[in-house]
C-alpha positions in Angstrom: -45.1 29.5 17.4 -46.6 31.9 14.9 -47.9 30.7 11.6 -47.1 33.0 8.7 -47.8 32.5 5.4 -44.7 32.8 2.9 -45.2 36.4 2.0 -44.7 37.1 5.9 -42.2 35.0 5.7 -40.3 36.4 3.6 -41.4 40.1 4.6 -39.4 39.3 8.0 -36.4 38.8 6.7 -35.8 35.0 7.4 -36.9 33.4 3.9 -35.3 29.9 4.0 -32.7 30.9 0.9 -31.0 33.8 3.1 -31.2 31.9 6.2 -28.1 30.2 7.3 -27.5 26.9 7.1 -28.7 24.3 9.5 -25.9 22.2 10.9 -25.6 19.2 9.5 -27.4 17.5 13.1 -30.3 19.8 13.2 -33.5 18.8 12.1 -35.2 22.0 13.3 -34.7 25.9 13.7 -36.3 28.2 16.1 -36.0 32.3 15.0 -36.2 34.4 17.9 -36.9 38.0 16.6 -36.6 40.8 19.1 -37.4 43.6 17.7 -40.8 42.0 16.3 -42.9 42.7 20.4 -46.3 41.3 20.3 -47.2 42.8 24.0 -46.4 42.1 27.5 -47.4 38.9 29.1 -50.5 39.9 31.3 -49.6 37.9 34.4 -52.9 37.2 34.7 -52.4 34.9 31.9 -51.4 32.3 34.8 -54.3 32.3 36.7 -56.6 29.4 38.7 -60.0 28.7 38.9 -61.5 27.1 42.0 -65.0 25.9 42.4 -67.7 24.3 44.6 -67.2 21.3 42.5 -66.2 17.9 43.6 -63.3 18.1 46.5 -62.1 21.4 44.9 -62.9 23.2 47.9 -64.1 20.8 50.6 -61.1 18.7 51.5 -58.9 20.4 48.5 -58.3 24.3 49.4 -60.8 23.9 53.1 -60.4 21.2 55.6 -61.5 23.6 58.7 -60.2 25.4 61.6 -60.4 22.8 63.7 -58.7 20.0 61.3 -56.2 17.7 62.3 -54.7 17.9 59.1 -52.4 21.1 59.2 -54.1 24.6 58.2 -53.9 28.4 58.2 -57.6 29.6 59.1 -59.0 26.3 57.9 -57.0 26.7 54.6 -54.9 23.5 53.4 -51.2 24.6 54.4 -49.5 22.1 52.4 -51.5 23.5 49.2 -50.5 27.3 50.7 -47.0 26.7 50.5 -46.9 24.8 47.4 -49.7 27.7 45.3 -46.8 30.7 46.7 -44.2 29.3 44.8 -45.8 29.5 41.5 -46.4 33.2 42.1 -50.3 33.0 41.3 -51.6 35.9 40.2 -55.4 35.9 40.5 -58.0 33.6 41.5 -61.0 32.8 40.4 -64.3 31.7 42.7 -67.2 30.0 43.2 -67.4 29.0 39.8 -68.2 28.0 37.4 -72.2 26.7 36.9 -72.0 26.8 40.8 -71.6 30.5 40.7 -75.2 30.9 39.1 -76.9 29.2 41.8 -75.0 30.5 44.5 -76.2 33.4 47.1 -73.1 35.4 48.5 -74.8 36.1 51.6 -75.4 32.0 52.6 -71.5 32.3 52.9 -71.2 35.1 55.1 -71.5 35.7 58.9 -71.1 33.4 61.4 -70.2 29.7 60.0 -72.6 27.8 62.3 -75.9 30.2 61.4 -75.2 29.7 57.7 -77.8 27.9 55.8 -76.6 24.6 54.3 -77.7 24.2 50.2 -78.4 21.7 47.7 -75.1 22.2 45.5 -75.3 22.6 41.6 -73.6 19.3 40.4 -75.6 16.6 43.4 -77.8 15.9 40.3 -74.5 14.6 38.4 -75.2 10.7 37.8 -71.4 9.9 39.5 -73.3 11.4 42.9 -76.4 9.6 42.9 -74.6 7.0 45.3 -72.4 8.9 47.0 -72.9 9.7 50.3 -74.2 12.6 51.5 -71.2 15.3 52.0 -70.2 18.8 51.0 -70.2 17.9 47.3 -73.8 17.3 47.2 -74.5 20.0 49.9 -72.9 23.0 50.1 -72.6 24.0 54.3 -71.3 27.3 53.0 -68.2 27.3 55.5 -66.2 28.9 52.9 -67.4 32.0 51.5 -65.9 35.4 50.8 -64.0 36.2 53.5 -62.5 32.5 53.3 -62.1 32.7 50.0 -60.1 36.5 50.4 -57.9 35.0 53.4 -57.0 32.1 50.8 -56.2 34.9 48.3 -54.0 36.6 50.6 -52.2 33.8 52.4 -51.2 33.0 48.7 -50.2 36.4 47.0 -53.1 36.4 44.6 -55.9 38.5 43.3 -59.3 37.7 43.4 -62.2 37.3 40.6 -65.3 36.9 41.6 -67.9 34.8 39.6 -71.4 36.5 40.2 -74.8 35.0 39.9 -76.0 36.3 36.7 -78.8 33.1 36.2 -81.0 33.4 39.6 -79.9 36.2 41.5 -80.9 40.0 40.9 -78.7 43.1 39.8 -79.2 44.5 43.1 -77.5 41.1 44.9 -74.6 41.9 42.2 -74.1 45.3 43.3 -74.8 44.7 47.3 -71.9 42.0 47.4 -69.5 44.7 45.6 -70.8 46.7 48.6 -69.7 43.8 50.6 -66.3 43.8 49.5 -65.2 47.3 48.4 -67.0 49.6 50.8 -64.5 51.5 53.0 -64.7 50.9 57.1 -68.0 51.5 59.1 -69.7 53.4 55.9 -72.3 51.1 55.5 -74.4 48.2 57.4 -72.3 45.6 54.6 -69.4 47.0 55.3 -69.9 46.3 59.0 -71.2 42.6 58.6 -67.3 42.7 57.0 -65.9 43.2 60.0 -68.0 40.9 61.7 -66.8 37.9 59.5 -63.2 39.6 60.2 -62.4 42.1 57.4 -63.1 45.8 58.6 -60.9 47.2 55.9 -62.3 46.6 52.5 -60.9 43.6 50.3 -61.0 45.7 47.6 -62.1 43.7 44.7 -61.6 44.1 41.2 -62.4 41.4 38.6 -66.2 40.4 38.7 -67.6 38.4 36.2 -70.9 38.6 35.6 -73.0 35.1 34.6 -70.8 32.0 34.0 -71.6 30.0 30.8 -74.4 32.0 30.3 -75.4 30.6 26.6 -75.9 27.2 28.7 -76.1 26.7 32.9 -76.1 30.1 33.1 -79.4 30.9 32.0 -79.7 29.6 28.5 -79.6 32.9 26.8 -78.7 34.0 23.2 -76.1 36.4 23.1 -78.0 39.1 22.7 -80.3 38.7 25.4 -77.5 38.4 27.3 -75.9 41.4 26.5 -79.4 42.9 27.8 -79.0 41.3 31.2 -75.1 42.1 31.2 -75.9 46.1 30.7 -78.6 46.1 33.2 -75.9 44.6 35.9 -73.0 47.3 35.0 -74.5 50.5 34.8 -74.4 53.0 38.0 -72.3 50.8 40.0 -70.6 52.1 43.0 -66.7 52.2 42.5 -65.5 52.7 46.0 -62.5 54.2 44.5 -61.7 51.0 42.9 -60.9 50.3 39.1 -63.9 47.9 38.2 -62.7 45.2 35.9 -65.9 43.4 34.6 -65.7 40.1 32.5 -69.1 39.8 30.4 -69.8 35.7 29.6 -68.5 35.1 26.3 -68.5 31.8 23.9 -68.3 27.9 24.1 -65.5 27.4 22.1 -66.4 28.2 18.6 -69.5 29.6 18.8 -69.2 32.4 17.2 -72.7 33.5 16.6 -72.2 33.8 20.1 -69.5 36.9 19.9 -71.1 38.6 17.1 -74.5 39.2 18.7 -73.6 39.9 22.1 -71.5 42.9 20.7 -74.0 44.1 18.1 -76.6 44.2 21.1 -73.9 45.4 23.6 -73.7 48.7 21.2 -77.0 49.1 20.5 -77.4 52.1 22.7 -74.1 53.3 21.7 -70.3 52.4 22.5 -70.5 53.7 25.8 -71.6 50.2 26.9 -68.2 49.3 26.2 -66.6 51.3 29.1 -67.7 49.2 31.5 -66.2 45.9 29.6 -63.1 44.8 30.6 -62.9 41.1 29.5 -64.7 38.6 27.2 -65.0 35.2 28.9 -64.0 32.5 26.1 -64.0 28.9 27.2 -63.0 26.2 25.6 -61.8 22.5 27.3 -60.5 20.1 24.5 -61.9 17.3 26.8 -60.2 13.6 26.5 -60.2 11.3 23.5 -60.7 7.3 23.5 -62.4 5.8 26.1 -62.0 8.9 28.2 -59.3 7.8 31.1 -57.0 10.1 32.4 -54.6 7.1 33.0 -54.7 4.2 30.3 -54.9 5.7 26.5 -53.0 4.8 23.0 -50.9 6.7 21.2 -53.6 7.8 19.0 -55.3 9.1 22.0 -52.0 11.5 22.8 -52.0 13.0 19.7 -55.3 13.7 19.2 -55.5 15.0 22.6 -52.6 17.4 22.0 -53.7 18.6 18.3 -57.4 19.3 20.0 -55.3 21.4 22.6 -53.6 23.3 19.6 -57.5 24.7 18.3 -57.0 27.4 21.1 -55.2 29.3 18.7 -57.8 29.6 16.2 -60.3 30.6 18.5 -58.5 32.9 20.2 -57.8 34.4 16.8 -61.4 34.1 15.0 -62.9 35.6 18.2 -60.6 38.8 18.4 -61.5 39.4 14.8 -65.3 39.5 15.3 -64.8 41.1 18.6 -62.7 44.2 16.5 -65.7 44.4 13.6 -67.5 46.6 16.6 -64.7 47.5 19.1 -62.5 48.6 16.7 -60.0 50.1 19.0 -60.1 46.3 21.1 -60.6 47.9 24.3 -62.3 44.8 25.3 -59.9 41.6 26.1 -59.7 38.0 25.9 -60.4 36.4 28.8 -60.2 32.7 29.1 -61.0 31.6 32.0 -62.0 27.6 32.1 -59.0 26.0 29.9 -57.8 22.8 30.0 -58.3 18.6 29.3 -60.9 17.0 31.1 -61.0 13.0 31.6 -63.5 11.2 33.3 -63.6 10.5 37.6 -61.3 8.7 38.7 -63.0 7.0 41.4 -59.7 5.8 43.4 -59.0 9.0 44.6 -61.8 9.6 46.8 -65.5 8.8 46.9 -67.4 11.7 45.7 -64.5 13.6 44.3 -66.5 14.3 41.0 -63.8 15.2 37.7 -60.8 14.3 39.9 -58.2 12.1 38.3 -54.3 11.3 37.9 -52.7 14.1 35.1 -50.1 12.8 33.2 -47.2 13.6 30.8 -50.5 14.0 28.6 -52.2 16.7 30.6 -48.6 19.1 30.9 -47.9 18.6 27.6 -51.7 20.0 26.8 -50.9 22.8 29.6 -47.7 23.8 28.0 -49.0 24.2 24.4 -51.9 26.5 25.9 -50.0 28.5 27.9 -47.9 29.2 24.9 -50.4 29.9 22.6 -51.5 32.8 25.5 -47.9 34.0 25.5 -48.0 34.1 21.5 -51.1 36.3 21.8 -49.9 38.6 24.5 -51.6 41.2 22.7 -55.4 39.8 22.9 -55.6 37.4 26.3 -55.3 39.2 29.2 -56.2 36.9 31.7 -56.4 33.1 31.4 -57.6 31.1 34.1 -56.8 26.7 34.3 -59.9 24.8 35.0 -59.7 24.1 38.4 -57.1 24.1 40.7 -57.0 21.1 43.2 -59.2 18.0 42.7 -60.7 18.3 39.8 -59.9 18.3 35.8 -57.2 19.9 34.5 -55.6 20.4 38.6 -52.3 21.1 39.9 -52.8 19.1 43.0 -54.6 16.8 44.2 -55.6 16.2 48.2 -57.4 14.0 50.2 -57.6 13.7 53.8 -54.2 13.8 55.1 -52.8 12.8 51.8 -50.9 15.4 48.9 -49.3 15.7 45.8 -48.2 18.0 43.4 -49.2 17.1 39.3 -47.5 17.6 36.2 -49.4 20.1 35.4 -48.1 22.0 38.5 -44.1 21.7 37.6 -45.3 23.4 34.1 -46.9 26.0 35.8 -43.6 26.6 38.0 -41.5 26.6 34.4 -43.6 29.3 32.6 -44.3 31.4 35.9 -40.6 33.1 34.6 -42.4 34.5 31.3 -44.9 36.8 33.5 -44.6 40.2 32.8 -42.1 39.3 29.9 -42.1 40.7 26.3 -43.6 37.9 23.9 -41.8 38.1 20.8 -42.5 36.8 17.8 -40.9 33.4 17.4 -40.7 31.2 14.4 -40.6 27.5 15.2 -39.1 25.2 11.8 -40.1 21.6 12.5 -41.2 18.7 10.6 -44.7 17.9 11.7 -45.2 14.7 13.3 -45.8 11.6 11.4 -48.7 10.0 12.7 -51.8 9.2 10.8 -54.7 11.2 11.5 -53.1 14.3 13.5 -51.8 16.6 10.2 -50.5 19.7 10.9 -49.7 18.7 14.5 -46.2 20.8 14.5 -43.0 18.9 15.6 -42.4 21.7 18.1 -44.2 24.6 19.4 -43.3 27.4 21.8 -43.2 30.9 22.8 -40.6 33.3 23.9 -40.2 36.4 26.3 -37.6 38.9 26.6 -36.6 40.5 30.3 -33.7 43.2 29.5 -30.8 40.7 28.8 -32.5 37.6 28.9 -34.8 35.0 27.5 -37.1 32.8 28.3 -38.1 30.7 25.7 -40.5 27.7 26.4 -41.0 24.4 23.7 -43.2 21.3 23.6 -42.1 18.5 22.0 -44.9 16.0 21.0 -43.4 13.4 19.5 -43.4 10.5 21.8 -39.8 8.9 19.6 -37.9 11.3 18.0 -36.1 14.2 20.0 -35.3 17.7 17.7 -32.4 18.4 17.2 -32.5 22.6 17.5 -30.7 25.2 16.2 -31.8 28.2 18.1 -30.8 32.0 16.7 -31.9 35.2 18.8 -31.4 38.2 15.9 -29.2 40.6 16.8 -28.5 39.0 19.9 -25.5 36.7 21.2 -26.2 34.1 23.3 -23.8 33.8 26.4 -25.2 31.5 28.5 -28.3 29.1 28.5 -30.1 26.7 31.3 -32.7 24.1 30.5 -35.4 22.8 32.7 -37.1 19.6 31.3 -40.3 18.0 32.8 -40.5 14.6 30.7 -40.7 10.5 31.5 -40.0 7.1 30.0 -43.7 6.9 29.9 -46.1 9.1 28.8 -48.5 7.7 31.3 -46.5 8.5 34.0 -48.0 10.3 37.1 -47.8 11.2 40.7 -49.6 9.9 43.0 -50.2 10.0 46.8 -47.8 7.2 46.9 -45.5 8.3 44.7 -45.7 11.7 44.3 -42.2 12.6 42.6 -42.7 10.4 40.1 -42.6 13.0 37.6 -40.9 15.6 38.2 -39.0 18.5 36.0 -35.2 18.1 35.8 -31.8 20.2 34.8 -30.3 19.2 31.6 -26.2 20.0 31.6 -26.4 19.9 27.9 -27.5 23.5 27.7 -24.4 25.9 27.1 -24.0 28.9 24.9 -23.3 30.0 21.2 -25.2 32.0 18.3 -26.5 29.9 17.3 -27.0 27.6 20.3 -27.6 24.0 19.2 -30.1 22.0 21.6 -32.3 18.3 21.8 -35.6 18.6 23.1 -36.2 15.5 24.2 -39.5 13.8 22.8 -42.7 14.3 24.9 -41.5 16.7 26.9 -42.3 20.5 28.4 -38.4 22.6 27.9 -37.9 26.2 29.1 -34.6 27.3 28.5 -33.1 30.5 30.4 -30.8 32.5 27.9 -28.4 34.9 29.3 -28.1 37.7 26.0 -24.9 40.0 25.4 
């Protein structure tokens, strides 16, 4: 949904007094507009995030070669097949705060030589009494070439997190070495192929620092921007495009932005060439008492309105960013997304920030990943924070044990806007009437356009009332339509290891066709319909 003000409103054509009427039923209108693009939908925008955190990696995407629970290389098979069907498009790795203490070369070579480490998070209170495991020590059995078989097995690119905090420029440029330089050409290039890989990887997304205003070295952003110039220039390409993300703000820190890129300039704009991304992170965290599982309805909504602030950041950020690179070569990039409850210790003992998503959590994934789709034009990679085990995840593992999250079966209904057309889409709801969420929009969505067909995607918030929709595309007839709908009686409800179909997206018949097609979205629910176009 794009806001517009009423001159806009009217500018576009679809001012309320030459609008048609809504039928008597409808209580809302959606205005699809296809000849107002607003870019293509960077399928990057659907990316993951993994991390040395918790059982993200030990026991969550590695269990080991020699595992009796089932595995490709060591890599969790069940999460394999599961990951491929979403189509993921890149992958980011090791982290995260991780990343700044982390030395690519303890995770290369042979895995019984490498040196075992004292991991980021072990000082985390939640660990204090754990026992002693991979989440408090890192054994560094998966590294990169792990980490690039996982890519592969899966269909996804990588993005490399580099140690910005406590490693040197020289480590940043001697693991792009690693990766990138071509067969035999250089001593890294042949410890490669001793871990596997004789043909480069090739890699192209490296970020350099994570959160580097706070674990990642505490910096202002201009001294940042110091240390970010010093680790770009002169770097060997290897005939590869380098894509480099530059640590950008905390949410709305915007002091942030504006001093990184006057300093980034200082020398001229050619620092900018080597700039591809701006990281933004921003997690709207939980509300109450914190728990994933057992909240109020107050707790939902202000969960969901927190999740709507994306929006404004995305669009306060781009502005500043533009004040010096006017010509926005530099893109959003916002790569740590999502809600973020507190450990739910059920699941499995040292499995720090891993919990049960619910209804909650999707409905928080599908208002994000609209608002990316809505700014097709600014994000160009977006990355959910993490991807098994821990906060915002689409699975969750344990041992022998699996399941799939709501969070997942939204993922698998927007996968169909990637490479799309985002159009601009105007959403006519009443807000929702609760008491202390105003604003918080009866509907939201997004819509993209593949030759003759739609894909247009809606949230419902409202835990009562359904919408009753009417739905125009302008200039276009609707022939055909199919909905998907991921909602509950509850808006607890979760899977777990028990139960892990518990929630689980369904196929409403209701969908048909007609100009203007008239359809319910039911209330607290994630809906992408399919619309066939004459």
């Amino acid at each position: 949904m794009n806001r517009v003000d009423r001159r806009q409103f009217l500018l576009s054509g679809l001012a309320l007094a030459a609008a048609p009427r809504l039928s008597f039923s409808a209580s809302a209108r959606i205005d699809i507009l296809p000849d107002e693009p607003i870019g293509t939908i960077n399928r990057n925008v659907y990316g993951h995030f993994t991390e040395h955190l918790g059982g993200c990696i030990y026991d969550g995407v590695w269990v080991g070669p020699d595992s009796k629970i089932p595995n490709i290389g060591g890599i969790r098979k069940q999460l394999v097949d599961r990951l491929k069907r979403l189509n993921p498009p890149v992958i980011r790795w090791p982290g995260g705060c991780f990343a700044d203490t982390y030395n690519w070369r303890d995770g290369v070579g042979p895995r019984e030589r490498r040196p075992r480490r004292t991991n980021f998070w072990t000082n985390t209170p939640y660990l204090w009494d754990a026992p002693n495991s991979p989440r408090k020590y890192e054994p560094n059995e998966f590294g990169t070439n792990e980490f690039m078989h996982f890519c592969r097995l899966v269909g996804a690119e990588p993005y490399f997190a580099a140690n910005l905090r406590s490693a040197t420029a020289r480590d940043f440029y001697e693991w792009i070495e690693y990766c990138n330089a071509p067969s035999g050409t250089t001593t890294l290039a042949d410890l490669r192929a001793q871990g596997g890989d004789a043909n480069p990887f090739p890699v192209r997304f490296w970020g350099v620092g994570n959160e580097s205003w706070g674990c990642g070295g505490n910096f202002t952003g201009a001294e940042y921007a110091v240390e970010y110039r010093r680790f770009t220039e002169w770097i060997p390409r290897y005939g590869v495009e380098l894509s480099f993300i530059a640590s950008g703000p905390n949410a709305a820190d915007y002091e942030w932005t504006e001093s990184f890129f006057r300093k980034i300039v200082e020398k001229g704009k050619g620092a900018l060439r080597n700039t591809f991304g701006f990281a933004l992170h921003y997690y709207c965290n939980t509300t109450g008492r914190g728990d994933a599982v057992d909240f109020t309805t107050d707790d939902w909504y202000k969960l969901l309105a927190k999740a709507t602030l994306m929006e404004e950041l995305i669009s306060n950020h781009w502005r500043i960013m533009g004040e010096v690179d006017t010509d926005h070569r530099v893109k959003l990039v916002v790569d740590e997304w999502g809600a973020w409850h507190k450990t739910d210790p059920n699941i499995s003992s040292g499995y720090l920030f891993a919990y049960y998503p619910t209804m909650r959590d999707a409905l928080v994934s599908g208002l994000t990943l609209d608002i990316f789709n809505r700014n097709a034009d600014k994000v160009a990679m977006a990355n959910d924070a993490q991807l098994i085990n821990n906060i915002n995840t689409l699975f969750l593992a344990a041992g022998d044990r699996f399941t799939v999250t709501p969070i997942y079966h939204v993922f698998d209904m927007y996968a169909s806007h990637q490479g799309g057309t985002a159009v601009r889409t105007v959403v006519s709801a009443p807000p929702v009437a609760h008491p202390g969420v105003p604003g918080l929009s009866g509907l939201a969505g997004s819509c993209s356009l593949h030759e003759n067909r739609a894909v247009l995607t809606i949230v419902n918030p409202d835990i009562q009332n359904a919408q009753n929709t009417e739905i125009n595309i302008r200039g276009r007839r609707i022939t055909n339509s199919h909905a998907t709908v991921l909602s509950a009686n509850d808006i607890h409800a979760h899977n777990t290891f028990a139960q892990p179909n518990a929630v689980e997206p369904k196929q409403d018949s209701q969908a048909g066709s007609g100009s203007p097609l008239n359809y319910s979205f039911a209330p607290a629910s994630v809906t992408r319909l399919a619309l066939e176009l004459a």
